[in-house]
C-alpha positions as CSV (number, residue, x, y, z in Angstrom):
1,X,-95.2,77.5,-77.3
2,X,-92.5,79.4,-75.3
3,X,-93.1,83.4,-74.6
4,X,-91.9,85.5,-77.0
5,X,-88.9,88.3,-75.5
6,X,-89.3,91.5,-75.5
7,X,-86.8,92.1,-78.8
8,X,-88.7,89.3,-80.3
9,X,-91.6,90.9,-79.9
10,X,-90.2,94.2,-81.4
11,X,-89.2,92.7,-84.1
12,X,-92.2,91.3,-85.3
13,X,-94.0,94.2,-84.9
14,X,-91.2,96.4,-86.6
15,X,-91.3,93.9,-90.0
16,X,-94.6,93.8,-90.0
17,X,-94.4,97.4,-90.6
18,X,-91.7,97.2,-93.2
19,X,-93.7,95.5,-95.3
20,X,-95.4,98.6,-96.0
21,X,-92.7,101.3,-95.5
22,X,-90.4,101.9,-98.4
23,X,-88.1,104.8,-98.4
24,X,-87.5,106.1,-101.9
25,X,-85.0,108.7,-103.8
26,X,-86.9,111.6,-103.1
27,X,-88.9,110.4,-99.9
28,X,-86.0,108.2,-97.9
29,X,-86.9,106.1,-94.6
30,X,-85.9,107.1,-91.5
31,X,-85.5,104.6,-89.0
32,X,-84.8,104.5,-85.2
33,X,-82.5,101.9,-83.6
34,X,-82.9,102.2,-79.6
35,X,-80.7,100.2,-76.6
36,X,-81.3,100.5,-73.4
37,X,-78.3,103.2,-73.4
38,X,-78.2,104.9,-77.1
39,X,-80.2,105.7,-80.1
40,X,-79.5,105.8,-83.5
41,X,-80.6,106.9,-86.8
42,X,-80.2,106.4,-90.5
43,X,-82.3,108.1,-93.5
44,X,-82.1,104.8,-96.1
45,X,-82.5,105.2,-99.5
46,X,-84.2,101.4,-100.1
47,X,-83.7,101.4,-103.8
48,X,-80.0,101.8,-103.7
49,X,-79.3,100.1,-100.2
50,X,-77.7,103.5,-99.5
51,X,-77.8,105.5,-95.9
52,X,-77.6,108.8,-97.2
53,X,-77.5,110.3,-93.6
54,X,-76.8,109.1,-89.7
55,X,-76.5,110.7,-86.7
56,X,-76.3,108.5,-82.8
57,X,-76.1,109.8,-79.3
58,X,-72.1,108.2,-79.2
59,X,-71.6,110.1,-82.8
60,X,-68.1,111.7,-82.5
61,X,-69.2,115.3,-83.6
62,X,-72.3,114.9,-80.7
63,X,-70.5,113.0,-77.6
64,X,-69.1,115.9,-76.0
65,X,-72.3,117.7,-76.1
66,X,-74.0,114.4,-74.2
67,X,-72.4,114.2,-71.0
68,X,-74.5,114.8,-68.2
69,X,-77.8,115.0,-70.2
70,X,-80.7,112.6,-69.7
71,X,-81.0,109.8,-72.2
72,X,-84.3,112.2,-73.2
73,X,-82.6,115.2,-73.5
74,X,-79.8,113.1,-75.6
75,X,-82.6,111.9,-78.2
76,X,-83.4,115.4,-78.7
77,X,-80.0,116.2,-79.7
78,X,-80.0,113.1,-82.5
79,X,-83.1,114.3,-83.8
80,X,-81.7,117.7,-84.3
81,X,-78.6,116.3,-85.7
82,X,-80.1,114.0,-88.4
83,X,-82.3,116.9,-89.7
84,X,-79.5,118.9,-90.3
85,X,-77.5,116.3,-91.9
86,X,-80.5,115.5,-94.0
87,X,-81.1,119.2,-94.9
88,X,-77.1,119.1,-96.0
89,X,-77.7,116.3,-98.4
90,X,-81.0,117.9,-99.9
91,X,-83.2,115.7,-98.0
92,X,-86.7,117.1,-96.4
93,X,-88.9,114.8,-96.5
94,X,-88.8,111.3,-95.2
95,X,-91.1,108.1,-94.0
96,X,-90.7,107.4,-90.2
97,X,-90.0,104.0,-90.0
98,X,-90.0,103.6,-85.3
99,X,-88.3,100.0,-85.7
100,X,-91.3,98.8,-83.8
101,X,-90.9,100.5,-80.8
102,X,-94.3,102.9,-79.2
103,X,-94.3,106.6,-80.1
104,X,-93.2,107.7,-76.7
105,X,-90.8,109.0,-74.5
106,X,-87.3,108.9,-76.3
107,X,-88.4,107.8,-79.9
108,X,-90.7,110.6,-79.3
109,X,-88.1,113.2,-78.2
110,X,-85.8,112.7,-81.7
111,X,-88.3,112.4,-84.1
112,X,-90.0,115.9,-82.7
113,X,-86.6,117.4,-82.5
114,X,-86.2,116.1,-86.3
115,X,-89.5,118.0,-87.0
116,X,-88.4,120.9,-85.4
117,X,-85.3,121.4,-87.2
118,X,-87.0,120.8,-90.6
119,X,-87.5,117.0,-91.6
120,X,-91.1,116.5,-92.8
121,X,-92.7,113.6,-92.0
C-alpha cells in the first residue's frame, strides 16, 4: 500500500473530525484553510450551506496591510478580521473546525487573534 501525502493525510484527519463538528444557526463552524503562502477563513452555517462571514490574508480590504509582514504576523491579522466580520453579522460564538491541521504556529496565531477580538470558542 503506497504512503499516504501529506494533504492526504490532512484530509483524513480533518473528515474524521467533521464527523462530529456541526456548525449551527446560532453556534456557526469556523474553519481554517492553510497553503503554504495564505490562509483563509469562513464561519459556515451547516444547516443552510451558507458562509455567513470570510476573511483571507489576499482579502482586498486586508492586502495592503500584509506586505512585508510574516506569514505569522499575517494570520493574526485574519483572525482579527473574521471576528470583526462575525461580530458585524451578530455572530459570537462559533465551533473551531482547524481543517486537520496541528494547533500551532499560524493556525494558532488567527484563531487567538479571533479570541482576542471577541469570537468565543
Amino acid at each position: 500500500m503506497a504512503k499516504k501525502s501529506r494533504n492526504e493525510a490532512r484530509l483524513h484527519r480533518h473528515f474524521r473530525v467533521r464527523k462530529k463538528i456541526f456548525g449551527t444557526p446560532d453556534r456557526p463552524r469556523m474553519n481554517v484553510f492553510r497553503s503554504s503562502t495564505e490562509i483563509y477563513v469562513q464561519v459556515i452555517d451547516d444547516f443552510q450551506g451558507n458562509t455567513l462571514a470570510s476573511a483571507s490574508s489576499i482579502d482586498a480590504e486586508l492586502r495592503p496591510e500584509m506586505e512585508g509582514l510574516s506569514n505569522t504576523e499575517q494570520a493574526q491579522k485574519v483572525g482579527q478580521a473574521i471576528a470583526e466580520r462575525a461580530k458585524k453579522v451578530g455572530i459570537n460564538r462559533v465551533v473551531f473546525d482547524r481543517g486537520g491541521y496541528k494547533y500551532i504556529g499560524r493556525v494558532k496565531a488567527m484563531a487567538e487573534a479571533a479570541r482576542e477580538g471577541g469570537l468565543e470558542f
